[in-house]
C-alpha positions, 0 to 999 in steps of 0.5 A: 228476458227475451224479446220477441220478433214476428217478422211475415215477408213475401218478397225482397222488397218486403223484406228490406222495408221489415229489417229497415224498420227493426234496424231503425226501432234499435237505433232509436232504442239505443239513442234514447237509452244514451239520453236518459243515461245524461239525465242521470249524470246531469241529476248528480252533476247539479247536486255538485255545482257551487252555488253563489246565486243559483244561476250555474245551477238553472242552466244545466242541460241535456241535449238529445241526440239528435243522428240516431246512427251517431247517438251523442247526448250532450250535457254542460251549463250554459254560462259564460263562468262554467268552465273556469269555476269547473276547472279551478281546483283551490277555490272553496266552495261553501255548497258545491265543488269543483269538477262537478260534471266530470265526476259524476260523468266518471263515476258513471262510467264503470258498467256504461256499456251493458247499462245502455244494451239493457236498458235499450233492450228494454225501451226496444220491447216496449216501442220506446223512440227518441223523441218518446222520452219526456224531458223535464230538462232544457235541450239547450243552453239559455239563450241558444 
């Protein structure tokens, strides 16, 4: 696939504003790939959580990121007992298990890299920015 570029320049000045532009479209384009690669780690990270009442489970989240020249995208639950119901291994769970956001986190490691060149690729062609990416899930925590 090959994406084409038409660029008219009549001056330096035009010339900087056209590169600054395609440089910020591509930032965005990355930035927003980095995003939608969080809600696939976090879709498999809520099938993993132990579920005792269901409250773990409703505060997962997805924060967008928010310097597109950094992209970080921030994924966790918003609980007081996450870490530790994350972190110990010999409980047992009757739904869930433990290290249920690391694994998934792991296995979607292998490929990481081309897969957000190719899908920026893509959300570059069609003018995708950051905050064009609809989200069903909540950006932060509750209560922050």
């Amino acid at each position: 696939m090959s994406i084409g570029l038409k660029l008219v320049v009549t001056g330096a000045r035009e010339l900087d504003k056209a590169m600054g532009k395609v440089q910020g479209d591509w930032k965005n384009a990355v930035a927003a790939a980095i995003y939608q690669k969080g809600f696939a780690i976090m879709a498999d990270s809520v099938r993993e959580v132990p579920v005792d009442k269901g409250r773990l489970r409703a505060t997962h989240y997805v924060a967008p990121p928010t310097d597109i020249d950094n992209p970080v995208a921030e994924l966790g639950y918003g609980t007081d007992y996450a870490v530790p119901v994350h972190e110990i291994a010999d409980v047992h769970h009757p739904v869930g298990k433990d290290q249920f956001l690391r694994d998934p986190f792991m296995r979607h490691m292998p490929g990481y890299v081309q897969w957000i060149a190719a899908r920026a690729k893509k959300l570059f062609a069609r003018g995708t920015r950051i905050g064009g990416v609809p989200s069903e899930m909540p950006h932060r925590p509750k209560g922050t």
